[in-house]
C-alpha positions in Angstrom: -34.7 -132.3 133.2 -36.3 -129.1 135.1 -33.8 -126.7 134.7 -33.8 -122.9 136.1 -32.0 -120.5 133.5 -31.1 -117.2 135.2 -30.2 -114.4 132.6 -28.9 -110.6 133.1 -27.6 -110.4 129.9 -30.1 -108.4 127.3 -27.9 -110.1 124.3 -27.6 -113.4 125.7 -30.5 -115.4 124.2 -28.7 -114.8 120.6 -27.3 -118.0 121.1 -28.9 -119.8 124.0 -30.4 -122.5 121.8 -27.7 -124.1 120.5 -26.4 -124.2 124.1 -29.3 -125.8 125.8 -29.5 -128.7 123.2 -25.9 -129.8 124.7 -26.7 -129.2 128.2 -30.4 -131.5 127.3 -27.7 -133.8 126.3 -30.4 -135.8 124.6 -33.3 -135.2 127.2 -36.3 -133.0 127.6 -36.1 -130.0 129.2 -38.7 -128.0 131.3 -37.2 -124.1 131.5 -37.9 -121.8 134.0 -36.5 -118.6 132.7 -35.8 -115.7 135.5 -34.8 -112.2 134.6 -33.5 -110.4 138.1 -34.4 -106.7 138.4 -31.9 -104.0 137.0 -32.7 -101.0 138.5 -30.8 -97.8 137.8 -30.1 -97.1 141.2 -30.5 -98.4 144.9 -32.6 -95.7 145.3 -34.9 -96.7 142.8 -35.5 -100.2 144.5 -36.0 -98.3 147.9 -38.2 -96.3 146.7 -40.5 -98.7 144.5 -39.0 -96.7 141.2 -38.9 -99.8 139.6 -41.3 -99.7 136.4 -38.4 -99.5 133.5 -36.3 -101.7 135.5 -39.1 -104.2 135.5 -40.0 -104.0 131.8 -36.1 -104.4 130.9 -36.3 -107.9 132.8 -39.5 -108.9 131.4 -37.9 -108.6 128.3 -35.0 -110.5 129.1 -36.6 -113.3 130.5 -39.7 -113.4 127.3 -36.7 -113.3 125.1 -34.4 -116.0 126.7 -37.9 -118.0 127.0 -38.7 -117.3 123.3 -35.2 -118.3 122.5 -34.7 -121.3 124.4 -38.0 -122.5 123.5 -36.8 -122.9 119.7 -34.7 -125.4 121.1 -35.9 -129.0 120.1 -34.9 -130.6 123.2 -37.5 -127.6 125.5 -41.0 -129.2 126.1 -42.1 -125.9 128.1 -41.0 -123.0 129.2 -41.6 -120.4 131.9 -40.5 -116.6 132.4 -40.8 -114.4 135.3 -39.2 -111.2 136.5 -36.5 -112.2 139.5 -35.6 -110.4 143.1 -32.8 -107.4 142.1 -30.3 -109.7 144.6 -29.9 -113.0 142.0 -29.6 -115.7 145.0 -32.8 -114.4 146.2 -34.1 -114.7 142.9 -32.8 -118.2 142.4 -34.6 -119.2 145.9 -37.9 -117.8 145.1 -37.8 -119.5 142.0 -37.0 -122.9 143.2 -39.4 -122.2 146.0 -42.1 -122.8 143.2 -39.8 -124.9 140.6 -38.1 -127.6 141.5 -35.3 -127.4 139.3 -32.7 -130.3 138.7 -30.3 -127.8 137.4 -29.1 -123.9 137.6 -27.4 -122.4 134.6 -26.8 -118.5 134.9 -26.1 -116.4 131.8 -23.4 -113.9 132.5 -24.1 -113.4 135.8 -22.9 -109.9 137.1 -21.2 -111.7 140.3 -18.1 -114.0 140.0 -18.9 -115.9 143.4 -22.9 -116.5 142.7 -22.2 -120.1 141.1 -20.9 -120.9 144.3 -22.9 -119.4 146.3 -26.2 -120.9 144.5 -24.3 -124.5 145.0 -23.7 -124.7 148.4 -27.1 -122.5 149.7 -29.3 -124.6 147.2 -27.5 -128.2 146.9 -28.1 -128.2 143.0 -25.6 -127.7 140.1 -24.4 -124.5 139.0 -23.1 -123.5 135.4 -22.4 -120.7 133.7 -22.7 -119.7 130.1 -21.2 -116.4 128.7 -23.6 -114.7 126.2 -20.2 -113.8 124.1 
């Protein structure tokens, strides 16, 4: 199964292994990891002040990658720095993944589940870090 793991949480790949084995539900799993930008400010993304925001992602998505990649059922894995808005980052990512899957990681918006169903056709779910 190709599956696309959005993650915003910092602490969230503590236990993403464990998690990913019962979605794999016995299957492979291809993971595409995708860390959305956190910058401080809107400002900062207007203006392209983006560096710190951009190395906080990249270690968000190497970690959840390193993390779910410990997971016996993960035959590959993939990590990228996402689009600050998440359902952009979810397109762009499928735009070059074709995911069978999307499970976000504490997402910092209560309606993006649905929003990723209905705009991209795919299942959403959603796993809590805590």
């Amino acid at each position: 199964m190709r599956l696309l793991l959005i993650t915003d949480d910092p602490a969230a790949e503590t236990d993403l292994r464990e998690r990913l084995e019962e979605i794999a539900g016995g299957d492979e799993l291809e993971l595409k990891v995708v860390a959305p930008l956190r910058p401080e400010s809107t400002l900062d993304l207007l203006t392209g002040d983006i560096d710190d925001a951009k190395a906080g992602a990249e270690a968000r998505a190497a970690g959840a990658a390193a993390e779910g990649g410990e997971a016996e059922a993960v035959r590959s894995t993939d990590a990228k720095v996402g689009d600050a808005d998440q359902l952009l980052a979810i397109g762009d990512a499928l735009a070059e993944f074709e995911a069978e899957r999307i499970v976000l990681v504490d997402p910092d918006d209560e309606k993006l589940a649905g929003a990723a169903r209905e705009r991209y056709g795919l299942p959403v779910s959603e796993l809590s870090a805590g």
